[in-house]
C-alpha positions, -999 to +999 in steps of 0.1 A: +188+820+549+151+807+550+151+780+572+124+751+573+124+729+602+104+699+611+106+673+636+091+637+639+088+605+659+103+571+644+096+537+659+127+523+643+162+523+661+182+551+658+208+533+644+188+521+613+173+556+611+204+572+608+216+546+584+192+546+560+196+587+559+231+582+555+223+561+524+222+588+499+210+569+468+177+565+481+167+595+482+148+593+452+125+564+475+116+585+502+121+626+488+094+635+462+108+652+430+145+639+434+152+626+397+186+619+395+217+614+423+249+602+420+269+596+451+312+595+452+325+578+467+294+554+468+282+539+500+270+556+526+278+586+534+307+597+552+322+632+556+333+645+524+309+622+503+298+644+473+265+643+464+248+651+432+210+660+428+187+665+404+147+670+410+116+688+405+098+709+432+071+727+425+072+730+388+112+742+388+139+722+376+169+718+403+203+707+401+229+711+430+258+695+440+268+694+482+292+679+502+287+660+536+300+688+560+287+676+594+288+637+601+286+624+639+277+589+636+241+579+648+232+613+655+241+640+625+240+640+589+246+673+567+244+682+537+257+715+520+261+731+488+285+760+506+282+795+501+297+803+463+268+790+449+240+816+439+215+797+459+232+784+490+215+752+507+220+729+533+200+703+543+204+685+584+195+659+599+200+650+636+184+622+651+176+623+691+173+592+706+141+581+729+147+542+732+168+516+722+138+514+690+127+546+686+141+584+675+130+619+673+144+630+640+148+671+634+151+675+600+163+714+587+165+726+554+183+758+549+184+782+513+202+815+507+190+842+485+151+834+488+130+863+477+104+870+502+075+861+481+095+829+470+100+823+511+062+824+515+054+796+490+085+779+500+073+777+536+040+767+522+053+738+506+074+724+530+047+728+555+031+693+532+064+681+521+085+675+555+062+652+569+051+633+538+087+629+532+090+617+568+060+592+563+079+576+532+112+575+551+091+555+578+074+534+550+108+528+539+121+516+568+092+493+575+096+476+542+133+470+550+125+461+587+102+432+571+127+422+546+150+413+573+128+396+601 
């Protein structure tokens, strides 16, 4: 599997970190090129939750269905399409707490059956995409932080 990692610092409690990553539908808010999701059950997610996606990521339609396969509350969230797909993925988040208001969120993105020329451009891209999509997740939370105060 090609494996993409990236970590970042979040001035927001874990807790609301953790919760807003567990809330699948908005995805779409904070992941560039996510069209479409539907979440069952909905709410937020809990191991077992089935989530489908579709997006756009550099020009190619995608469309995968996963499963939350690793859930410790407040401090992992996975996501997996499983092996018997043609293009395994799985997607992890695991947040590492500093403070009672700030994180260190590791985010990992795993895919099977990359080409090695596809690798390269895939690690190219997720070079720029991991931390913009880390910025909107922050943005996110900000907005919601000012909602409630």
């Amino acid at each position: 599997m090609a494996t993409f990692e990236y970590s970042d610092t979040f001035n927001f409690s874990p807790a609301s970190v953790f919760a807003l990553l567990c809330d699948l539908e908005v995805r779409p808010e904070w992941i560039k090129g996510i069209i479409e999701v539907r979440v069952t059950p909905a709410g937020s997610a809990q191991l077992g939750t089935s989530y489908f996606e579709v997006g756009k990521f550099s020009g190619f339609k995608s469309e995968k269905t996963m499963s939350v396969t690793a859930y410790d509350p407040g401090q992992l969230l996975t996501l997996d399409t499983g092996n018997a797909v043609a293009s395994p993925f799985r997607e992890s988040y695991r947040i590492e707490p500093l403070s009672a208001e700030s994180c260190r969120v590791h985010f990992t993105v795993e895919v099977g059956n990359v080409p090695k020329v596809a690798e390269f451009f895939m690690r190219q891209e997720m070079k720029k995409s991991q931390p913009q999509n880390a910025e909107r997740l922050k943005a996110l939370l900000a907005g919601r932080t000012q909602h409630i105060n």
